[in-house]
N, C-alpha and C positions, 0 to 999 in steps of 0.2 A: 870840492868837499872831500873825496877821496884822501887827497894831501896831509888834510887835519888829521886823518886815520892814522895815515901810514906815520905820523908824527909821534904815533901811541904803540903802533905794530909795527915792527920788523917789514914785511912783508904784508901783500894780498891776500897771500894764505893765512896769516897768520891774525887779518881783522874777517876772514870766513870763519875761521875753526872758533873765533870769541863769537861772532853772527850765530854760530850752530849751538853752541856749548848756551849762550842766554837765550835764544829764543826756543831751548828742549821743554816742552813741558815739565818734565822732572824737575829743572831747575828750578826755583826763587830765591829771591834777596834773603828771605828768613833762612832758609836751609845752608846758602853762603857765607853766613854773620855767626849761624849755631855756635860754632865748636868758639869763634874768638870769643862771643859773648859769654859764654860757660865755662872756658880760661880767665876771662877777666872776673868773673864773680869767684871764682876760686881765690884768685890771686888778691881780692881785696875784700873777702870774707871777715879776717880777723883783725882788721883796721879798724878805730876809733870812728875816722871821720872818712867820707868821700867827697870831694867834692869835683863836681860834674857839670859839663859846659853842653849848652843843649841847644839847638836851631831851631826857631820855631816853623823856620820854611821845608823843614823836611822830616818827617817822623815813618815808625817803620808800625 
C-alpha cells in the first residue's frame, strides 16, 4: 500500500508532512477550496451564462 503513496509523493517524508498538514485540526476541505472558489466567482461574475458540471457522489 505504501507504493500507491509513494506513486503521489516523492518520498516517505513527503506522504508524512501531506499525513500532518490533513490530519491538523486547523485544516478542512472548505478552508482548502476557499481562495479557488472566490477566484472562480470573481472570474465568472460578469458572464451571461455558466454552465456547471456537478457529481452527485461527492458534494462539499
Amino acid at each position: 500500500m505504501v507504493n500507491q503513496y509513494l506513486q503521489v509523493f516523492k518520498n516517505a517524508s513527503e506522504l508524512k508532512r501531506s499525513y500532518e498538514f490533513f490530519t491538523n485540526p486547523k485544516t478542512s476541505f472548505q478552508r482548502i477550496v476557499k481562495s479557488s472558489h472566490e477566484q472562480t466567482a470573481k472570474r465568472v461574475n460578469n458572464l451571461p451564462l455558466i454552465l456547471s458540471v456537478g457529481d452527485k457522489l461527492f458534494s462539499i
